[in-house]
C-alpha positions in Angstrom: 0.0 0.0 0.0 1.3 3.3 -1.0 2.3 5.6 2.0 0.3 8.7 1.4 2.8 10.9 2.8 5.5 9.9 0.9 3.6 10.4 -1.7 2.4 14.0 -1.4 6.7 14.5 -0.6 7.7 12.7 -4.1 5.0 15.4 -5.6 7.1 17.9 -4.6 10.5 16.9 -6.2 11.8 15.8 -9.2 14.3 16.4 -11.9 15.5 19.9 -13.0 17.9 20.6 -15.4 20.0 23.8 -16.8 21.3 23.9 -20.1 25.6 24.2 -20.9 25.7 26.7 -23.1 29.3 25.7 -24.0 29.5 23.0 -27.1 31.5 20.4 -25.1 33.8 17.6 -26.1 34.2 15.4 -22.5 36.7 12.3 -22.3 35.5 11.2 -19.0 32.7 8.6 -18.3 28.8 10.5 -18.0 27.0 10.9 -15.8 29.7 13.0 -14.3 29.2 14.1 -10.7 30.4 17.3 -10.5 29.0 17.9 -6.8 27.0 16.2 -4.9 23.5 15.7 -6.6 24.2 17.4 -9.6 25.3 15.4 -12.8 27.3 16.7 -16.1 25.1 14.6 -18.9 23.7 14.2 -22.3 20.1 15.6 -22.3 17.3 12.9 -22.6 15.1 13.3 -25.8 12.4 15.3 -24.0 15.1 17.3 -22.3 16.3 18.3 -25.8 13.2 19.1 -27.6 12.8 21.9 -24.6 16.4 22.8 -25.3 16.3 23.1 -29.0 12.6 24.9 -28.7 14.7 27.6 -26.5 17.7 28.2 -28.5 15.2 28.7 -31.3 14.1 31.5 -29.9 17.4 33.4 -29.5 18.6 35.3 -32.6 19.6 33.2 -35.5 21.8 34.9 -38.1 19.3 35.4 -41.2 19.4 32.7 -43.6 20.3 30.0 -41.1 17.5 27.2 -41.0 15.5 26.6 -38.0 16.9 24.8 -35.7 20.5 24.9 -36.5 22.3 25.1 -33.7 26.1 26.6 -34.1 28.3 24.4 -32.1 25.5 22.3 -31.0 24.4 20.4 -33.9 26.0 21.6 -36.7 29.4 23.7 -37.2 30.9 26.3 -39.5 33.2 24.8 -42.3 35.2 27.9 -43.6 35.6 28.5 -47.5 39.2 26.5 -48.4 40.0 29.1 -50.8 39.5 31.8 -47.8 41.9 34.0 -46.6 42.5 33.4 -42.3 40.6 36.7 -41.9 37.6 35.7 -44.0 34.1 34.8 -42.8 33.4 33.0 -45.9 32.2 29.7 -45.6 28.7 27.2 -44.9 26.8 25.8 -42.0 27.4 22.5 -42.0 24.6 19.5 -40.1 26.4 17.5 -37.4 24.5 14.4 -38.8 24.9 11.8 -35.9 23.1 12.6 -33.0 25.9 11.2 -31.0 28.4 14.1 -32.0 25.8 16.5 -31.1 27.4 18.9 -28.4 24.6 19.7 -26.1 24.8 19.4 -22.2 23.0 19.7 -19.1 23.5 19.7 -15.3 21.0 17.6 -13.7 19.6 17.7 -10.3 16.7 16.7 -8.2 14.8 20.0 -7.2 12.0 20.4 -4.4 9.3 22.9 -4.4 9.6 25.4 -3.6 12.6 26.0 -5.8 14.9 28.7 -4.9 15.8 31.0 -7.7 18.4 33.4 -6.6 22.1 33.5 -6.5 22.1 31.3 -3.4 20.3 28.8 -4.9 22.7 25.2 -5.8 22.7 26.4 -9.1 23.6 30.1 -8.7 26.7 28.8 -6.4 27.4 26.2 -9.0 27.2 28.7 -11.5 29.7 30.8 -9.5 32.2 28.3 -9.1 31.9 26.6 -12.9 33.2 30.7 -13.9 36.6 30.5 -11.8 37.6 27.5 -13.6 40.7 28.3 -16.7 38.1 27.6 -18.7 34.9 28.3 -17.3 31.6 27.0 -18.1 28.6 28.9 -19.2 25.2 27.5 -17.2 22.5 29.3 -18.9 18.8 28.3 -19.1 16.5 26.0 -17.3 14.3 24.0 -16.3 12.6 23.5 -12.8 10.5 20.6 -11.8 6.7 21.6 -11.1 4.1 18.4 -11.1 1.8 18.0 -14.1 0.2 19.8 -15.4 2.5 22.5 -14.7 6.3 21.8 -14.8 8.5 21.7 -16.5 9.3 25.4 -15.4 11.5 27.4 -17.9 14.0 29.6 -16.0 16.3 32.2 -16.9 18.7 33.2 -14.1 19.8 36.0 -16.1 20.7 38.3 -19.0 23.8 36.0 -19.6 22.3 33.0 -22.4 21.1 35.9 -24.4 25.1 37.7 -24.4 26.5 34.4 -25.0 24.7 33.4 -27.5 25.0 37.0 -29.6 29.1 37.0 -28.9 29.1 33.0 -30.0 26.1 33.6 -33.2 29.3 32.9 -36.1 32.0 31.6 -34.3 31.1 28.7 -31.3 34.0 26.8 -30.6 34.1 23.4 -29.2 35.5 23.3 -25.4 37.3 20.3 -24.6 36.8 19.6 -21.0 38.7 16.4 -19.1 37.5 15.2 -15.6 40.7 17.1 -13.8 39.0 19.9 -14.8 35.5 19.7 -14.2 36.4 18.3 -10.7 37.7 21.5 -9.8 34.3 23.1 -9.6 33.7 20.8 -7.0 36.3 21.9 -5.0 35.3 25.5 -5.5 31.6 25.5 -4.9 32.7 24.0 -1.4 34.8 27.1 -0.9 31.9 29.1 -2.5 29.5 27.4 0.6 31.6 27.8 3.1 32.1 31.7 2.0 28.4 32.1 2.3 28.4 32.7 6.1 32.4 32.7 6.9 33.7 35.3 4.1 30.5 37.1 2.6 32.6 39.8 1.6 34.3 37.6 -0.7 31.2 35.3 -1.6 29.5 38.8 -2.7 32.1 39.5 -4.9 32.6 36.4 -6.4 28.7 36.3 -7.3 29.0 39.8 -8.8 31.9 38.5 -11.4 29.9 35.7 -12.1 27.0 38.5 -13.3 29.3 40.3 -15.3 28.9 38.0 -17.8 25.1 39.4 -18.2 27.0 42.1 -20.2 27.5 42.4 -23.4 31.1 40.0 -23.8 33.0 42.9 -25.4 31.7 45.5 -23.4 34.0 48.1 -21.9 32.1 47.6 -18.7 33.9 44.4 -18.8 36.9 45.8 -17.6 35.6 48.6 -15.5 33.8 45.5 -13.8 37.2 43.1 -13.1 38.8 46.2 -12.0 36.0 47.2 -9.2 36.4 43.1 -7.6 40.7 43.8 -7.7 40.3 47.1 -5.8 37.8 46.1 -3.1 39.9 42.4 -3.0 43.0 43.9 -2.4 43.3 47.9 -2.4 42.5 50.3 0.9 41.5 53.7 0.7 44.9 55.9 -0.6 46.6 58.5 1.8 47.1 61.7 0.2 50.3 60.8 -1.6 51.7 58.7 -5.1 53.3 56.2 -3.4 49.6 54.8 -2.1 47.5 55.6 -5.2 45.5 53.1 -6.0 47.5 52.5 -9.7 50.7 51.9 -7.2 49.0 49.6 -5.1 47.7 47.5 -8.4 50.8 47.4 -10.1 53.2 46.2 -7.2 50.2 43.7 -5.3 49.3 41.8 -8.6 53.2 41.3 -10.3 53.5 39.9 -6.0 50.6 38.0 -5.9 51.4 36.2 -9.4 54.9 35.1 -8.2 54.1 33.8 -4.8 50.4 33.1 -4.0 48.2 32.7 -7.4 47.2 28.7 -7.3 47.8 28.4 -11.1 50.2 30.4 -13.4 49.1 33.8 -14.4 51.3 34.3 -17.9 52.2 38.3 -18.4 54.7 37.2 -20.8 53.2 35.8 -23.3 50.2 37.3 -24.2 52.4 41.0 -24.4 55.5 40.0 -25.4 58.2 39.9 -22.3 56.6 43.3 -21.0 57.5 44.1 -17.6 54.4 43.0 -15.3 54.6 46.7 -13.6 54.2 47.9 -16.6 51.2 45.7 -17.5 49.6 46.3 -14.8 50.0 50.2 -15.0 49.2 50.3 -18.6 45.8 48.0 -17.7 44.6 50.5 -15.0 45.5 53.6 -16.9 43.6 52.0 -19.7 41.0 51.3 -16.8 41.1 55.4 -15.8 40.5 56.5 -19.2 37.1 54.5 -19.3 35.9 55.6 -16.5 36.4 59.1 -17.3 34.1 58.4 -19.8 36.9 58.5 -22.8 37.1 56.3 -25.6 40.5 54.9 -25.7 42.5 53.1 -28.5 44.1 50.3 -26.8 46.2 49.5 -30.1 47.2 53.0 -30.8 47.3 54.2 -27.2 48.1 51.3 -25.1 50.2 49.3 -27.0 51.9 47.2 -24.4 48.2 45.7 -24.5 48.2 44.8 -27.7 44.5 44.4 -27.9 41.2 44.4 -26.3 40.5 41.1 -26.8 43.6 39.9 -25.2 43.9 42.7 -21.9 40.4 41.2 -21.2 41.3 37.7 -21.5 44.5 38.6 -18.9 42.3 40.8 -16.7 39.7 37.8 -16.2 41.8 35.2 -15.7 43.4 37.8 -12.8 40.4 38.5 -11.3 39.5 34.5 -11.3 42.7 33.9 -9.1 42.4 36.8 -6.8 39.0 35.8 -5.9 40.1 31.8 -5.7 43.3 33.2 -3.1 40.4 35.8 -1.5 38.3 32.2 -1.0 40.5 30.1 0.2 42.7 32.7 2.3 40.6 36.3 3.6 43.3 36.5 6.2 46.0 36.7 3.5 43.6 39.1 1.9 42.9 41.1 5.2 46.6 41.6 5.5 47.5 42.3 1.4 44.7 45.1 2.1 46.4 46.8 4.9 49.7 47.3 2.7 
């Protein structure tokens, strides 16, 4: 005989799911616990009608067939008479189902579901960004009972900015266990933050909403650059030597060198340059914006290079910092004070 209170609780849970906005190539075996409850996986064939219905709805460049999903299920094949530079080229079908590239996180949800950026999957979402190469969560969908669920949810403006930065170009991202068991890891720090560190926790939920702007935004950088300062900078005394440039430029090249978990690279990306100078250059280039001027980083920046590359370096900084601010706030009490 069926226990009537067990099952008025089943009624209230069931399986919810959130949609990887990254195409993903995974070695390891699926489904892959990523933290406790909550499962990297192929969607089920309901699960993807939902997705593909949604993606459908996003802005598809004109021409493009229904349904076609860049990266997903089917992939640009550039022109092989096209210069490097050249867009030319033709949307190709991924024709096995099997090499389609769409993922989901899976977990069992209970009514009522909670929505914000405490919720599992706002602090998942948080830790899947600090990763090298962080994962997009973006839509989903929450259990309700018939005839009401599945609930579509969007957390945010940050599906719709991926999707318009990634509407030619969608890349694969090859992801290995190693790496996807670092989230776990994190959203532990991320939990224990919540009551132990909320400074910290707050601002590593405000980098993860930066990515609700748009990807090449200058607000981008104006954004790393607030988390940095109120990780790591106090309030200047009335002299050069405690500006707030001096305290970025000699804290970071320090923190790089002896505390960062994972290599930060300033010589690479700009070409043996000095990392004082990097980082002077990158808050300079910081001042300029928000004075409200439009600066050229190529012609008036140079040791930048480009935009595309200070922002790459700038977020893979902030990443870090917040990671050391995580797992060490007295370290970060201290760095503060100097």
């Amino acid at each position: 005989m069926t226990n009537p209170a067990r099952a008025v609780e089943t009624e209230k849970e069931g399986d919810c799911f959130f949609f990887i906005l990254n195409p993903l190539t995974f070695n390891g075996t699926i489904p892959f616990e990523m933290i406790p409850g909550c499962f990297l996986q192929k969607p089920n064939r309901d699960q993807l009608l939902l997705i593909q219905e949604r993606l459908d709805g996003f802005r598809i460049p004109g021409g493009w067939p229904k349904s076609f999903h860049l990266g997903y299920n089917s992939q640009w094949v550039p022109h092989p008479t096209a210069k490097p530079e050249s867009k030319a080229g033709r949307l190709e079908a991924i024709h096995d189902p099997k090499d389609w590239r769409y993922w989901i996180v899976r977990y069992v949800g209970k009514l009522p579901h909670k929505r914000d950026e405490n919720s599992i999957i706002g602090k998942l979402r948080c830790a899947a960004d600090l990763i090298q190469n962080d994962l997009d969560i973006g839509f989903g969908f929450l259990y309700a009972p018939p005839p009401y669920g599945p609930m579509f949810f969007l957390t945010d403006n940050a599906t719709f900015t991926y999707v318009t930065e990634h509407q030619l170009q969608n890349d694969q991202l090859e992801m290995t266990p190693a790496e996807l068991g670092q989230i776990g890891t994190i959203f532990s720090l991320v939990e224990a933050a919540e009551k132990q560190n909320p400074k910290t926790y707050k601002l590593a939920q405000q980098f993860a909403s930066l990515k609700s702007l748009p990807r090449k935004s200058d607000m981008q950088v104006l954004g790393y650059f607030s988390i940095l300062e109120a990780l790591f900078t106090h309030k200047p005394k009335l002299n050069e030597a405690d500006s707030l440039t001096h305290q970025i430029r000699t804290k970071m090249p320090m923190l790089s060198a002896r505390f960062f978990g994972r290599q930060l690279d300033h010589t690479g990306p700009f070409r043996n340059t000095p990392p004082e100078t990097i980082w002077k250059t990158l808050y300079d280039y910081r001042s300029k914006l928000a004075h409200g001027d439009q600066p050229d980083i190529k012609a008036d920046f140079q040791p930048l290079r480009d935009f595309p590359t200070a922002v790459r370096f700038l977020k893979e900084a902030v990443k870090l910092s917040l990671l050391l601010g995580l797992k060490d706030p007295e370290l970060l009490e201290y760095l503060k004070k100097i």
